[in-house]
Every structure is written in structure tokens, then in C-alpha cells.
N, C-alpha and C positions, 0 to 999 in steps of 0.2 A: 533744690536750687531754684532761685525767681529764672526765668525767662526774660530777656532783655525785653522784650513786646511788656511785659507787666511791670519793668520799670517805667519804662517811655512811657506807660499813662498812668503810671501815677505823680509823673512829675508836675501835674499839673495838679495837685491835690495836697502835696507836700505840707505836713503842718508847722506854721511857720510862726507862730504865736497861740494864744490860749487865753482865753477872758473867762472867769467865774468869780464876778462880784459876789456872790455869797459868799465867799470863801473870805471878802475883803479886800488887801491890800494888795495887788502884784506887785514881785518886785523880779528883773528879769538880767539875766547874764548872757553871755555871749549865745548859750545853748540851749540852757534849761532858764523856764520860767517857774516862779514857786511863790508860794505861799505861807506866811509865819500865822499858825494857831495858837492859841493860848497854850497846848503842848504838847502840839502835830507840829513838822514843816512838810508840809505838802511839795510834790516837786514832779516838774512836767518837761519831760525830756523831748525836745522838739527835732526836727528836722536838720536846723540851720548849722552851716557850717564855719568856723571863725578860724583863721591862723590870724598872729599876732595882731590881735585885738578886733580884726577888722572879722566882719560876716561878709564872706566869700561868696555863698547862693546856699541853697538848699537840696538835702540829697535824701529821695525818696524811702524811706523805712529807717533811716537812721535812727533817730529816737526809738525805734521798736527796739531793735538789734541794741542801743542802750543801755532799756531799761528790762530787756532779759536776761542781759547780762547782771545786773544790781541783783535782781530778782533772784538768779541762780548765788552770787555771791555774800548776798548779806541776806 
């Protein structure tokens, strides 16, 4: 289990977007930003938090916790 001291400073680190022009085009949704490859879709599960439509703020390791769960799943 994190320690509340090791959310509070990661709050300030939270990833809240994602730029890799190699990769080409971004194109970005409320949570995840991704990437269309000729026949990969690359996909970057970030921070940010949205209810109905809007981004609320950002909440530290979300995107980890995620895209472990994808990871374990598919």
C-alpha cells in the first residue's frame, strides 16, 4: 500500500499529457492519449480525471493502476 506522504508528492509530477512526434499524429480523449500506426494503436493511459465529459484534475498513479490492469486483462 502507497503512504499518503508518497501521494502528496507525486501530485505535483502527475502525468497529464504525452507528446512523441515520432510516433506522428496524437490524438487524445478525456484519459488516454494514443497513437494510430499503420497497424499498432499505441495508447497512453494518463493521469487525468473526467466525469461527464469535463477533466476534473488529475490523480497520482492512475494511469499506472490502468494500464496494469489492461496488462493483467488482455
Amino acid at each position: 500500500m502507497i503512504n499518503s506522504k508518497t501521494i502528496l508528492s507525486a501530485l505535483t509530477s502527475c502525468l497529464k499529457t504525452i507528446d512523441i512526434p515520432e510516433l506522428g499524429k496524437k490524438l487524445q480523449g478525456k484519459v488516454r492519449d494514443f497513437y494510430i500506426l499503420s497497424d499498432k494503436r499505441v495508447i497512453i493511459t494518463t493521469d487525468r480525471q473526467s466525469a461527464f465529459d469535463i477533466i476534473l484534475g488529475h490523480i497520482p498513479f492512475k494511469g499506472s493502476v490502468l494500464n496494469l490492469l489492461a496488462a493483467f486483462w488482455f
